[in-house]
mmCIF file of the N, C-alpha and C atoms, coordinates in Angstrom:
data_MODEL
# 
_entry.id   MODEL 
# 
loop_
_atom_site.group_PDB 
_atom_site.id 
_atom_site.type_symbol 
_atom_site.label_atom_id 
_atom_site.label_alt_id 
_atom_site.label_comp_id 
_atom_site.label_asym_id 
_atom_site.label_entity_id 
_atom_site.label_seq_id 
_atom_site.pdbx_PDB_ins_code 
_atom_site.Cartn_x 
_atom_site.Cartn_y 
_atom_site.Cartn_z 
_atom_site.occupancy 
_atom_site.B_iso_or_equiv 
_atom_site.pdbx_formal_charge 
_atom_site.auth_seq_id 
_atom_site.auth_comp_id 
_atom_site.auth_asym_id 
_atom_site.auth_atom_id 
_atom_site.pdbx_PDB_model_num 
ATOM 1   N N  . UNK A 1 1  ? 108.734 101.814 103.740 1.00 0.00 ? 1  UNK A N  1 
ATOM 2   C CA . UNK A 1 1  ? 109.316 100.632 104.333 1.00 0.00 ? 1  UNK A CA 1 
ATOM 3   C C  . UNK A 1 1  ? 108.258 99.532  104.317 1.00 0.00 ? 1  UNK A C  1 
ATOM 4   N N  . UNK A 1 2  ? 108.471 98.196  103.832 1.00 0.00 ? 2  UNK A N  1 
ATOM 5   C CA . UNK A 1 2  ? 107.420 97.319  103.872 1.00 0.00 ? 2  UNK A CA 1 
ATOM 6   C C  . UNK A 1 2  ? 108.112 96.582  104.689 1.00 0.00 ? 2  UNK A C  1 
ATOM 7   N N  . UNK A 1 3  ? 106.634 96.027  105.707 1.00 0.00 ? 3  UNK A N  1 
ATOM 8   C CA . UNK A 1 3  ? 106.588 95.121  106.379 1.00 0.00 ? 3  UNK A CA 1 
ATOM 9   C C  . UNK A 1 3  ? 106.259 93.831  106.462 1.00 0.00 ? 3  UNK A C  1 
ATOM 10  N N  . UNK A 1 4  ? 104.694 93.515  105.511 1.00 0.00 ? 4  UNK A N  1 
ATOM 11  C CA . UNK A 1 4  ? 104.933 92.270  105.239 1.00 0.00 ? 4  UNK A CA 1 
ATOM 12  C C  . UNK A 1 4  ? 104.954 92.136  103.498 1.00 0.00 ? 4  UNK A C  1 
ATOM 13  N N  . UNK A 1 5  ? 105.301 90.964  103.046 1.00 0.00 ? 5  UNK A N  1 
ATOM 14  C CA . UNK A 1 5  ? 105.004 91.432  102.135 1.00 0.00 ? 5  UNK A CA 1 
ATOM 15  C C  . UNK A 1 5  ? 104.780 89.911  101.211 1.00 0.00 ? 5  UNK A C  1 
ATOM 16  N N  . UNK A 1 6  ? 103.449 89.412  100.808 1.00 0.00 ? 6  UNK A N  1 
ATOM 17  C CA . UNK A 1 6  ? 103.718 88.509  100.334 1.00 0.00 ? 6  UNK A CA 1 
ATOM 18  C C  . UNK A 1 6  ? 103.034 88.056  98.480  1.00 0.00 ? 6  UNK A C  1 
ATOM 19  N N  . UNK A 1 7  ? 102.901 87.075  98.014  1.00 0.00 ? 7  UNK A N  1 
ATOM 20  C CA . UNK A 1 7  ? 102.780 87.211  96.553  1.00 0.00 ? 7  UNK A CA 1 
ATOM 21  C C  . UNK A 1 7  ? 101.495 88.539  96.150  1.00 0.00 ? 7  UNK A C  1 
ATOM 22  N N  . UNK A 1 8  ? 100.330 88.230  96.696  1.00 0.00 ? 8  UNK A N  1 
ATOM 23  C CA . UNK A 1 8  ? 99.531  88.902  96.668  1.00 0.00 ? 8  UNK A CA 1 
ATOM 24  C C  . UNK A 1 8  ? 99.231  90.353  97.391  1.00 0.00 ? 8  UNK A C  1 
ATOM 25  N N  . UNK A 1 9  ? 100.293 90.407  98.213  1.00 0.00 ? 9  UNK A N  1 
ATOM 26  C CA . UNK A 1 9  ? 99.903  92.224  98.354  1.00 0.00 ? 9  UNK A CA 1 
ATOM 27  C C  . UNK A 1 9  ? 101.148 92.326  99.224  1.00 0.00 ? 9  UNK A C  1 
ATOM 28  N N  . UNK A 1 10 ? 100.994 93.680  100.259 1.00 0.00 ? 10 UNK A N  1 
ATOM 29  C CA . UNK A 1 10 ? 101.824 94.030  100.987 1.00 0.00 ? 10 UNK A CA 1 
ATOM 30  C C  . UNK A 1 10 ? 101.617 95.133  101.894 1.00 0.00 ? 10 UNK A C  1 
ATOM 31  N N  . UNK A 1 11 ? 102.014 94.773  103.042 1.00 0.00 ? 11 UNK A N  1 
ATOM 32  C CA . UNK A 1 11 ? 101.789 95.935  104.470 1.00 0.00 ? 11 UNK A CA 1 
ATOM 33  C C  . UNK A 1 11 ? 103.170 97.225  105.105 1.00 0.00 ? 11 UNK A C  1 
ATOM 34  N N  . UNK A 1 12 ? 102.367 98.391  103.831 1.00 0.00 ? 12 UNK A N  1 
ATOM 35  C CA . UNK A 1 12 ? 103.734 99.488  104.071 1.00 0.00 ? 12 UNK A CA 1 
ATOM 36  C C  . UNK A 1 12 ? 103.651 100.592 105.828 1.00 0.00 ? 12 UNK A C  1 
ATOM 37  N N  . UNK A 1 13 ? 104.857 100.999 105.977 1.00 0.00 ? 13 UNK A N  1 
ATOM 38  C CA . UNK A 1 13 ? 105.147 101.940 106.857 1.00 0.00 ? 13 UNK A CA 1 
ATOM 39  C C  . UNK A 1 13 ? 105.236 102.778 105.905 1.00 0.00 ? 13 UNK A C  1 
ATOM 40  N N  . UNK A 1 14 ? 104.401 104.217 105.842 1.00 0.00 ? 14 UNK A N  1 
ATOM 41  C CA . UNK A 1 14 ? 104.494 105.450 105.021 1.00 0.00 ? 14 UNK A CA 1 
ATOM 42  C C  . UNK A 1 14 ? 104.543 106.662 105.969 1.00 0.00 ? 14 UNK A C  1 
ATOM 43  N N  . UNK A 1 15 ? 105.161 107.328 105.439 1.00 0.00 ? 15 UNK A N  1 
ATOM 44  C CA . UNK A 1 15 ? 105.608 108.965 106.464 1.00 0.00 ? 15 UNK A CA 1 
ATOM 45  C C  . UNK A 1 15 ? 104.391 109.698 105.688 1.00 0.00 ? 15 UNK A C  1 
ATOM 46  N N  . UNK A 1 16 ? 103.610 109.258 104.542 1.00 0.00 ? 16 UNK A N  1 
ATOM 47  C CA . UNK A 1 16 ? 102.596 110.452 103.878 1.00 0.00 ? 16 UNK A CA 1 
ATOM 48  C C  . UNK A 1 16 ? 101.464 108.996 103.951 1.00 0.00 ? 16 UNK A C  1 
ATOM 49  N N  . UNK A 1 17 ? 100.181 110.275 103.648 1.00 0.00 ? 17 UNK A N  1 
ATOM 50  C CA . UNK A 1 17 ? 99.074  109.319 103.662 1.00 0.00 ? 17 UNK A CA 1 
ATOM 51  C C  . UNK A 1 17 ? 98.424  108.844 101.846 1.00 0.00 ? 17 UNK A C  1 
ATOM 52  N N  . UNK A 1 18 ? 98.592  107.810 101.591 1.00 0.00 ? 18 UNK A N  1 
ATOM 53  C CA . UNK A 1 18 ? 98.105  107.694 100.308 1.00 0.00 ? 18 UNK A CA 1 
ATOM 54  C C  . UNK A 1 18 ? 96.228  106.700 100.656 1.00 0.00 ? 18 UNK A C  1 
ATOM 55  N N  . UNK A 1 19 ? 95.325  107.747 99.927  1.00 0.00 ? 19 UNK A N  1 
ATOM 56  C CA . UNK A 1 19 ? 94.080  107.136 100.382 1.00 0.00 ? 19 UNK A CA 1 
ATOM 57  C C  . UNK A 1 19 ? 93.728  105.822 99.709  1.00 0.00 ? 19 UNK A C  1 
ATOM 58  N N  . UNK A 1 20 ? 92.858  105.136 100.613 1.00 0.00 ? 20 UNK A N  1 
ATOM 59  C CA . UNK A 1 20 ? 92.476  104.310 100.579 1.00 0.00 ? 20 UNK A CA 1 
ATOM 60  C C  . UNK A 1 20 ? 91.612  103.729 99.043  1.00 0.00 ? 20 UNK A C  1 
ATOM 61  N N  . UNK A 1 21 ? 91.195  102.924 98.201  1.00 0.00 ? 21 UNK A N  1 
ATOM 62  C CA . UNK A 1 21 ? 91.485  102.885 97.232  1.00 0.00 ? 21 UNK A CA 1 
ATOM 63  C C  . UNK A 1 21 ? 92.155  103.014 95.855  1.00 0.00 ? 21 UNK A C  1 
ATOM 64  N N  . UNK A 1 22 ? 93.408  104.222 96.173  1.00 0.00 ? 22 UNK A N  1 
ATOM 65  C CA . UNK A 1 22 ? 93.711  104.612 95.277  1.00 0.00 ? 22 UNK A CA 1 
ATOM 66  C C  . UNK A 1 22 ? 94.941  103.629 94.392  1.00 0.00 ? 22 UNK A C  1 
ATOM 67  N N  . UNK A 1 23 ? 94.798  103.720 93.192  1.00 0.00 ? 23 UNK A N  1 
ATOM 68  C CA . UNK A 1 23 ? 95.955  102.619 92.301  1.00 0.00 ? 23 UNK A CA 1 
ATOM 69  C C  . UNK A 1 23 ? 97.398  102.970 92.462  1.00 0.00 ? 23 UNK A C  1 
ATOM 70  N N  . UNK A 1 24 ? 98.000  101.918 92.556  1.00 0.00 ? 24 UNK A N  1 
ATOM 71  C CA . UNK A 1 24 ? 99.694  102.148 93.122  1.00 0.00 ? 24 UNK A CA 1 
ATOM 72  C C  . UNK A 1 24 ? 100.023 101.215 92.384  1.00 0.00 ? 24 UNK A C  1 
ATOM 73  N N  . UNK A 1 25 ? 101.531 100.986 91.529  1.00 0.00 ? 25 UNK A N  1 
ATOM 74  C CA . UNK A 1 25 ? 102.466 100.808 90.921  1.00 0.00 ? 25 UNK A CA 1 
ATOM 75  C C  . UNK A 1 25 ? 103.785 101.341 92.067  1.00 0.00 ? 25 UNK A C  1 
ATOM 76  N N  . UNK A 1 26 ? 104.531 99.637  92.144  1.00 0.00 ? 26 UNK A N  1 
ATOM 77  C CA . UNK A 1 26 ? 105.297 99.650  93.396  1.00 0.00 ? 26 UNK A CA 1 
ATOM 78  C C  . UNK A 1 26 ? 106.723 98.603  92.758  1.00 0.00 ? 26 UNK A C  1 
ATOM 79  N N  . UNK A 1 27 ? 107.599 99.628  93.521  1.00 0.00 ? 27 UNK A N  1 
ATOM 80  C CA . UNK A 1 27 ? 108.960 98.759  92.851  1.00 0.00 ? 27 UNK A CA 1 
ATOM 81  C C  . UNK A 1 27 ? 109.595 98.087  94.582  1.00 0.00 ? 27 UNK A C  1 
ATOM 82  N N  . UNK A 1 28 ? 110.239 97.044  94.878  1.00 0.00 ? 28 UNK A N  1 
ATOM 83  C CA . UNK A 1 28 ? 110.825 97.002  96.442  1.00 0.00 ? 28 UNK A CA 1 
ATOM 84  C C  . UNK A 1 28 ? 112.324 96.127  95.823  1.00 0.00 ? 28 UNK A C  1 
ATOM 85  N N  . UNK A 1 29 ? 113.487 96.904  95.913  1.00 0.00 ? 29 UNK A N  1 
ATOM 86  C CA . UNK A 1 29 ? 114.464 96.336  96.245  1.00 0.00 ? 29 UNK A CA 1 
ATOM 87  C C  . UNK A 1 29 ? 115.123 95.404  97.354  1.00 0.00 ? 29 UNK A C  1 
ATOM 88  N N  . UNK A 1 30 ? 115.385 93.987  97.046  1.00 0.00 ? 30 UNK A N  1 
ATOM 89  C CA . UNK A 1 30 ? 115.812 93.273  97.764  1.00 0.00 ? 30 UNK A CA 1 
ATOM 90  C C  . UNK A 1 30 ? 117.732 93.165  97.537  1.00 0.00 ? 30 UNK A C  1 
ATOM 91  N N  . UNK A 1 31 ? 118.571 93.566  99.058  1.00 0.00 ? 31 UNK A N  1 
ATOM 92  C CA . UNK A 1 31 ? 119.361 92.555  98.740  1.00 0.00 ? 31 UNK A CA 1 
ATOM 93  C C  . UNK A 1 31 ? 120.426 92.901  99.557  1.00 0.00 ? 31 UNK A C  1 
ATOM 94  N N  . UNK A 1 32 ? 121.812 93.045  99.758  1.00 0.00 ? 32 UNK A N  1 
ATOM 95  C CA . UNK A 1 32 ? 122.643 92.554  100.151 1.00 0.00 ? 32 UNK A CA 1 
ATOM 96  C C  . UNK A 1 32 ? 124.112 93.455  100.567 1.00 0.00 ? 32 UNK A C  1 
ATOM 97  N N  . UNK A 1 33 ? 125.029 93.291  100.678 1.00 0.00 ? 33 UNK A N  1 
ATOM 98  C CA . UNK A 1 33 ? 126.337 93.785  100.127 1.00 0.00 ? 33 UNK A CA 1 
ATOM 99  C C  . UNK A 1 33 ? 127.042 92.609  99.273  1.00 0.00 ? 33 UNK A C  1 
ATOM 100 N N  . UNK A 1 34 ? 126.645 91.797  99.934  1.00 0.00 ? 34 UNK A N  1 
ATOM 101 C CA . UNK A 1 34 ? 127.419 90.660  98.927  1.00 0.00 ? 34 UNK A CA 1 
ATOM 102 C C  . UNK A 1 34 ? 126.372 90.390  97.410  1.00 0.00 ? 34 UNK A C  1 
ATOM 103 N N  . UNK A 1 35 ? 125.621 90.441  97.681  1.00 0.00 ? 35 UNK A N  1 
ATOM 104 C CA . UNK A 1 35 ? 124.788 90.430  96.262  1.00 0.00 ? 35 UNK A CA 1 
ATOM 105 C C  . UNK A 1 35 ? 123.956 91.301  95.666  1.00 0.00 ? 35 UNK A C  1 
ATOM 106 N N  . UNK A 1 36 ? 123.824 90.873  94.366  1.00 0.00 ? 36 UNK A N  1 
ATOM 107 C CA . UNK A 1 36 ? 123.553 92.202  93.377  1.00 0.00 ? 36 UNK A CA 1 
ATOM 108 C C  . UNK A 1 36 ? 121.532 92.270  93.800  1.00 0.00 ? 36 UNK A C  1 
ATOM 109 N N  . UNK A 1 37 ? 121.248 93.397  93.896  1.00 0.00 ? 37 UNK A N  1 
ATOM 110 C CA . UNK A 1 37 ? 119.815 93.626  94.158  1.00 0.00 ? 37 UNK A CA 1 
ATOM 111 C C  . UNK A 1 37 ? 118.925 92.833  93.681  1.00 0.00 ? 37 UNK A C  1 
ATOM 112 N N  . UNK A 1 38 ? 118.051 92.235  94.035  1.00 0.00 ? 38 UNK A N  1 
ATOM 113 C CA . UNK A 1 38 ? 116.438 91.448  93.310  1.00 0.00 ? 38 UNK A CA 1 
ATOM 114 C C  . UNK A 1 38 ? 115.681 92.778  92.811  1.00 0.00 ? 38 UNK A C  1 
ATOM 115 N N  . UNK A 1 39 ? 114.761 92.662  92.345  1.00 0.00 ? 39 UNK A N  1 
ATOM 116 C CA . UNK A 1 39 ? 113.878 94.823  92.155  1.00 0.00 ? 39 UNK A CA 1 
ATOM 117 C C  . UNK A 1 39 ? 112.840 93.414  91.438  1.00 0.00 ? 39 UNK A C  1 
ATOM 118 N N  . UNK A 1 40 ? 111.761 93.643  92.778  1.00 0.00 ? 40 UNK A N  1 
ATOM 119 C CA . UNK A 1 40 ? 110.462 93.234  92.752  1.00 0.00 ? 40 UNK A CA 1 
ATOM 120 C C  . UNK A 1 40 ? 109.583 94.144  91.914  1.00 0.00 ? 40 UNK A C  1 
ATOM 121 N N  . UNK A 1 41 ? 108.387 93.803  90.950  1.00 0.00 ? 41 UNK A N  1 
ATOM 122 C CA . UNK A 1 41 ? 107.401 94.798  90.891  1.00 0.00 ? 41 UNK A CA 1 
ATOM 123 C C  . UNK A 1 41 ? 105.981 94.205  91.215  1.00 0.00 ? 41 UNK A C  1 
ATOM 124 N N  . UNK A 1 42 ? 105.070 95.594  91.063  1.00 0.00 ? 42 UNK A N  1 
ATOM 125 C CA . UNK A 1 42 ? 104.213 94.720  91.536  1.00 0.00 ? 42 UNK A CA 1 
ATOM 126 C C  . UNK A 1 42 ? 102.779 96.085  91.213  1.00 0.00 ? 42 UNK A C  1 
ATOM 127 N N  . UNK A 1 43 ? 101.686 95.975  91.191  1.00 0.00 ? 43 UNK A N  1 
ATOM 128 C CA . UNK A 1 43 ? 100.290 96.906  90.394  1.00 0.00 ? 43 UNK A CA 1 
ATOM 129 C C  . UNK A 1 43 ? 99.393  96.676  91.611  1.00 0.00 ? 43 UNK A C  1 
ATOM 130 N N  . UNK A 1 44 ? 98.231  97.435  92.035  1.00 0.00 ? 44 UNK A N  1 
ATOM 131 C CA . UNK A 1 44 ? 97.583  96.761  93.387  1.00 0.00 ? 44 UNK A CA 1 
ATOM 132 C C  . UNK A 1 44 ? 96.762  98.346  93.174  1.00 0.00 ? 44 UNK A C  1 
ATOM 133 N N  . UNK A 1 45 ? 96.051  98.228  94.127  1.00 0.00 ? 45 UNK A N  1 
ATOM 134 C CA . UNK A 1 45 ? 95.119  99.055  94.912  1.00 0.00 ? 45 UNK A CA 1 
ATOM 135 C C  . UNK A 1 45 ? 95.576  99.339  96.642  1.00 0.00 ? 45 UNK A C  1 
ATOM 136 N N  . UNK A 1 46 ? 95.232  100.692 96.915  1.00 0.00 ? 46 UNK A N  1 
ATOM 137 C CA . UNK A 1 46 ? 95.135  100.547 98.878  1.00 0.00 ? 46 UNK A CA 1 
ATOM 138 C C  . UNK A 1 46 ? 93.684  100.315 99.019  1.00 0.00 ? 46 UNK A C  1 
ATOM 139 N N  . UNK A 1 47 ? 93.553  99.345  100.064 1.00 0.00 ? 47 UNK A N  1 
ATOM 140 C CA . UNK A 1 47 ? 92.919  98.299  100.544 1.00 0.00 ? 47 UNK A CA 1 
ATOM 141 C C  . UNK A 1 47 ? 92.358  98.904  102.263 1.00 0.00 ? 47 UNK A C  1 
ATOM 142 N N  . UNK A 1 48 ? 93.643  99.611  102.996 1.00 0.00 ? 48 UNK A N  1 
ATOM 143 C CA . UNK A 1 48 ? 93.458  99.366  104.062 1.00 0.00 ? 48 UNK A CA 1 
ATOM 144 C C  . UNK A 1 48 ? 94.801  100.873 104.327 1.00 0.00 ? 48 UNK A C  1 
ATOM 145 N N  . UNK A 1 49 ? 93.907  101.917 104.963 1.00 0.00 ? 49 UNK A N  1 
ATOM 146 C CA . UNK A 1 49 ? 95.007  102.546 105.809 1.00 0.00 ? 49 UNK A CA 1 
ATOM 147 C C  . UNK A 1 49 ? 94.726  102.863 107.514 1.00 0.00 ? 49 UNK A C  1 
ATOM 148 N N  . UNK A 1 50 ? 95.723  102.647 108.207 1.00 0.00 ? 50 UNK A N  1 
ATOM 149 C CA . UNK A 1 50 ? 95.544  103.202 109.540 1.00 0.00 ? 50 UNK A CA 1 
ATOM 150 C C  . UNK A 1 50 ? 96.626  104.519 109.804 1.00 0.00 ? 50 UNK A C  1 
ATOM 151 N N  . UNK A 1 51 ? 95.978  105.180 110.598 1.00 0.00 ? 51 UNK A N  1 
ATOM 152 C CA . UNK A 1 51 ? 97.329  105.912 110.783 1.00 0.00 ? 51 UNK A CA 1 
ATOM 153 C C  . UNK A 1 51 ? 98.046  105.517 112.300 1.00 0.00 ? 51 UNK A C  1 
ATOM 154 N N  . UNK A 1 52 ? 99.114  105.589 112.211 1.00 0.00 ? 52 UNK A N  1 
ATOM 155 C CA . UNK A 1 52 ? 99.931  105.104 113.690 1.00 0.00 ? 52 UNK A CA 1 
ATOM 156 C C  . UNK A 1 52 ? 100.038 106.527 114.631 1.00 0.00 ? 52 UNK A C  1 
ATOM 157 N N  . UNK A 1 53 ? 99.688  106.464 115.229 1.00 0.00 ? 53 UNK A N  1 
ATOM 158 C CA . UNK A 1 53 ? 99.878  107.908 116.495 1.00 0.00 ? 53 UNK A CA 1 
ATOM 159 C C  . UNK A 1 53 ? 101.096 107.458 117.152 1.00 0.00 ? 53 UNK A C  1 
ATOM 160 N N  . UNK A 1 54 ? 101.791 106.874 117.549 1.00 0.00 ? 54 UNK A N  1 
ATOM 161 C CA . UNK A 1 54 ? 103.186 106.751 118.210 1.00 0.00 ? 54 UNK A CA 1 
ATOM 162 C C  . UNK A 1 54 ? 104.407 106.797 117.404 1.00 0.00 ? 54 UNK A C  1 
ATOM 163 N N  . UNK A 1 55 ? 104.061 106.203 116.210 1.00 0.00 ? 55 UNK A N  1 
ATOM 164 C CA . UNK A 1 55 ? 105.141 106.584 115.459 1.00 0.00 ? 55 UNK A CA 1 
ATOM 165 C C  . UNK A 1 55 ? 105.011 107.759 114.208 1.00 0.00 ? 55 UNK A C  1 
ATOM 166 N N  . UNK A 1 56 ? 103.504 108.333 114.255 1.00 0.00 ? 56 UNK A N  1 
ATOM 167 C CA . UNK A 1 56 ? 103.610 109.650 113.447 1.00 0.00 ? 56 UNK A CA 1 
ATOM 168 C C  . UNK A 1 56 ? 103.370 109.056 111.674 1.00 0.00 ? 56 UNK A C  1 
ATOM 169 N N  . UNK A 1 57 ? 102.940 108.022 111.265 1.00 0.00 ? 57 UNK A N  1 
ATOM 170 C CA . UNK A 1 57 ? 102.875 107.983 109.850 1.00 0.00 ? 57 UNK A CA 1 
ATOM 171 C C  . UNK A 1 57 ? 102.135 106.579 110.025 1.00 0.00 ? 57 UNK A C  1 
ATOM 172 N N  . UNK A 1 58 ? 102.013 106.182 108.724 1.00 0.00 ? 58 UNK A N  1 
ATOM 173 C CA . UNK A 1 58 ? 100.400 105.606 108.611 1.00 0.00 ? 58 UNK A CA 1 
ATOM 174 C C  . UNK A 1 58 ? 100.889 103.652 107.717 1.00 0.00 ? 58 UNK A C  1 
ATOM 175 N N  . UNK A 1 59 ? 99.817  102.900 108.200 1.00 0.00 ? 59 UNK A N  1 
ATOM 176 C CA . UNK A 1 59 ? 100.480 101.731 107.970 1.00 0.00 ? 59 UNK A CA 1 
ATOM 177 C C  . UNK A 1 59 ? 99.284  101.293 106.517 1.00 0.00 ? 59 UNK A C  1 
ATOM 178 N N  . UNK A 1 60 ? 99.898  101.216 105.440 1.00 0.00 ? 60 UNK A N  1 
ATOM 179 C CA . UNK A 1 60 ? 99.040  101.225 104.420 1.00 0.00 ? 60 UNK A CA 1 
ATOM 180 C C  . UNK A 1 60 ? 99.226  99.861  103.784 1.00 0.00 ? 60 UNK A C  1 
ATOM 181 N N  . UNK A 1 61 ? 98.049  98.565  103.732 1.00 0.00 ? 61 UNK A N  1 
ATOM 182 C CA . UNK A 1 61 ? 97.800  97.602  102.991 1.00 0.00 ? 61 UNK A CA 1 
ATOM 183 C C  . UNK A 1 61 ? 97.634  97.834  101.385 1.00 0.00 ? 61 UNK A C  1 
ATOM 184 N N  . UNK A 1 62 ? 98.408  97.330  100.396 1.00 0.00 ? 62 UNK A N  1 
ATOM 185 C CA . UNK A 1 62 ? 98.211  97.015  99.386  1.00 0.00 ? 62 UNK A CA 1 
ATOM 186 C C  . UNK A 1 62 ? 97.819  95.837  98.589  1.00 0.00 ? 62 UNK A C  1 
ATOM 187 N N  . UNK A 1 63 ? 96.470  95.648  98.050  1.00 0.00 ? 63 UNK A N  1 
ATOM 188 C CA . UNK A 1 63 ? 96.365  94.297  97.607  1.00 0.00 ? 63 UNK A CA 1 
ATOM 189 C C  . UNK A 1 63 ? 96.782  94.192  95.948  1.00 0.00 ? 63 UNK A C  1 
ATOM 190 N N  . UNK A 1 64 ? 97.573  93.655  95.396  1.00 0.00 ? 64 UNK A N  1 
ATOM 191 C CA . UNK A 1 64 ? 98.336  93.593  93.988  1.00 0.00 ? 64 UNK A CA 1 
ATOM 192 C C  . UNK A 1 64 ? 97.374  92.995  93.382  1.00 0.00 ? 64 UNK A C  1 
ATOM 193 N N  . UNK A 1 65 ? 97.068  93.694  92.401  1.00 0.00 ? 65 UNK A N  1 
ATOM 194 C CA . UNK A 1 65 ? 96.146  93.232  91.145  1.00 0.00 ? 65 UNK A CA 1 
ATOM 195 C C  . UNK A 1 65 ? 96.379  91.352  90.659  1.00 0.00 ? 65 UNK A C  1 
ATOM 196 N N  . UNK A 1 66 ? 98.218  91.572  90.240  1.00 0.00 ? 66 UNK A N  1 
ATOM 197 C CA . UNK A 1 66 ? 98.863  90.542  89.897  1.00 0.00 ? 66 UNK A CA 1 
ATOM 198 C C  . UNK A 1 66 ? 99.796  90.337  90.771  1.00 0.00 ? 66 UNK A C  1 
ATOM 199 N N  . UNK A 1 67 ? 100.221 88.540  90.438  1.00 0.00 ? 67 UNK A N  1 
ATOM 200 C CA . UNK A 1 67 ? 101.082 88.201  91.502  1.00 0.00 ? 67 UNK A CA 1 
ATOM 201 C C  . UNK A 1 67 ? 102.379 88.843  91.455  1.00 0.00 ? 67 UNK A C  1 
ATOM 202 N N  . UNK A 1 68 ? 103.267 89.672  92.685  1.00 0.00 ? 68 UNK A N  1 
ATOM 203 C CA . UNK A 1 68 ? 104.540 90.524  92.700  1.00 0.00 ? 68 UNK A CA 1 
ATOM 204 C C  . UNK A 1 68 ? 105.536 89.266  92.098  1.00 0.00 ? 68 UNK A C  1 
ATOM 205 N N  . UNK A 1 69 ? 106.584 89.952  90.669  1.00 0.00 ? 69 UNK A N  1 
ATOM 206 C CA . UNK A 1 69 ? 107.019 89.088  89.921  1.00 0.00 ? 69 UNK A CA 1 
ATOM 207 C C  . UNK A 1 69 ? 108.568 89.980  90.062  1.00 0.00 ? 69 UNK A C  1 
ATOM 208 N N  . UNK A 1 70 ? 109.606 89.307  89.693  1.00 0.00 ? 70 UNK A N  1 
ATOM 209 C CA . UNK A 1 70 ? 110.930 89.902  89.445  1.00 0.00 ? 70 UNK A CA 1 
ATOM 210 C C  . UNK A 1 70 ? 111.048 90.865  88.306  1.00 0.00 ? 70 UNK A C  1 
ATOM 211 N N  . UNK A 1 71 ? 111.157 92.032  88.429  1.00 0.00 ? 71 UNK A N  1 
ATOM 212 C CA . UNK A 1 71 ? 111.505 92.948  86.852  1.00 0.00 ? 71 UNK A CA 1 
ATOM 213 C C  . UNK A 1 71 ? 112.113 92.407  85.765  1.00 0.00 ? 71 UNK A C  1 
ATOM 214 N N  . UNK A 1 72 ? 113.106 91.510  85.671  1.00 0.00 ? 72 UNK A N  1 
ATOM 215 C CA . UNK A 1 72 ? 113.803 90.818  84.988  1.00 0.00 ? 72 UNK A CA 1 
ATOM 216 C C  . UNK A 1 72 ? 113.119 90.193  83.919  1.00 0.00 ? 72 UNK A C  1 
ATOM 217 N N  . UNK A 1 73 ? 111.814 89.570  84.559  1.00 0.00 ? 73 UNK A N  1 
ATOM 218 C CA . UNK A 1 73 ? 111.126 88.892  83.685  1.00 0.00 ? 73 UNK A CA 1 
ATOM 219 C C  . UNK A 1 73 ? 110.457 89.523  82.696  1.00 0.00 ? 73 UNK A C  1 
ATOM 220 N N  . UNK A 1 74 ? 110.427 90.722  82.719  1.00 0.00 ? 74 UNK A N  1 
ATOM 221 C CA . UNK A 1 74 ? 109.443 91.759  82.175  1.00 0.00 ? 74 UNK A CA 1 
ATOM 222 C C  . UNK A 1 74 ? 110.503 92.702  81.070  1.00 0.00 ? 74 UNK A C  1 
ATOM 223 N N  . UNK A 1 75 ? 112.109 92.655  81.145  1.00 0.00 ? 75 UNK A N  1 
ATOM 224 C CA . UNK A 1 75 ? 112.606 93.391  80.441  1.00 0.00 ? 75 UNK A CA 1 
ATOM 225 C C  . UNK A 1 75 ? 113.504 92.596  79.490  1.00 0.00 ? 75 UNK A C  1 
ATOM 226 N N  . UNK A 1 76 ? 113.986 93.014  78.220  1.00 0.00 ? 76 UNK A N  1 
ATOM 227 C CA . UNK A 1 76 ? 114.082 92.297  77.135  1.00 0.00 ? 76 UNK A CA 1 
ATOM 228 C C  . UNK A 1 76 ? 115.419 92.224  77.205  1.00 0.00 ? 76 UNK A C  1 
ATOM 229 N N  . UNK A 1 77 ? 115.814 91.109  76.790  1.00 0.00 ? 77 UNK A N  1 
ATOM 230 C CA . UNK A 1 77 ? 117.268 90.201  76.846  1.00 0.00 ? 77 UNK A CA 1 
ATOM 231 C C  . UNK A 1 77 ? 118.568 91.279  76.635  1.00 0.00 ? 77 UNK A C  1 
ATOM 232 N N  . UNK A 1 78 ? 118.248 91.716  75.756  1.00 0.00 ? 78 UNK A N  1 
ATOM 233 C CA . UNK A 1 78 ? 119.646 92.978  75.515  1.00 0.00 ? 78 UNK A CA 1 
ATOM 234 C C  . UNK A 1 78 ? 119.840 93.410  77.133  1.00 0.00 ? 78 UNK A C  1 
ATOM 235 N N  . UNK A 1 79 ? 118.626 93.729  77.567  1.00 0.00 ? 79 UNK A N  1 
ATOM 236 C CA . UNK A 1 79 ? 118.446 94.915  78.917  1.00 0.00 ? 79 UNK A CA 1 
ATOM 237 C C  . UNK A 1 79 ? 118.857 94.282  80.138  1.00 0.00 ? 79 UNK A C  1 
ATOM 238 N N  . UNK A 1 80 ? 119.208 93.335  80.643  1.00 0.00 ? 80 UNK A N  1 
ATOM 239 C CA . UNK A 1 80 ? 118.951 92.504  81.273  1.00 0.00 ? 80 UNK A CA 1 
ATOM 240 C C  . UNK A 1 80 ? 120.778 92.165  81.799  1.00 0.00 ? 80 UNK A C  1 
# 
């Protein structure tokens, strides 16, 4: 579950612990009932983990290599 999330990185709620430096490749669906999904991507490093004791799972910062872009842009016209 992400919480914040902006061009340059993003602050997840995780039920598992992924360590701290390690490289992540991240997809986040945006959207609706009335509208058809956005599907963000996005490449980064963890930056930053805490673990939460009240709620049992761990709040993990990702900083994105590159700025988080729409998939769309990335897949070829037929596909699309």
């Amino acid at each position: 579950m992400s919480r914040d999330v902006s061009i340059g990185g993003l602050l997840l709620e995780c039920p598992m612990l992924i360590p701290q430096h390690t490289a992540v490749n991240f997809v986040i669906s945006l959207g609706s009932r009335r509208l058809r999904p956005v599907e963000l991507m996005g490449e980064g490093r963890v930056v930053r983990v805490e673990r939460r004791q009240a709620q049992a799972d761990f709040a993990i910062a990702i900083e994105c290599k590159n700025p988080i872009s729409q998939i769309e842009a990335y897949l070829p016209a037929e596909a699309s």
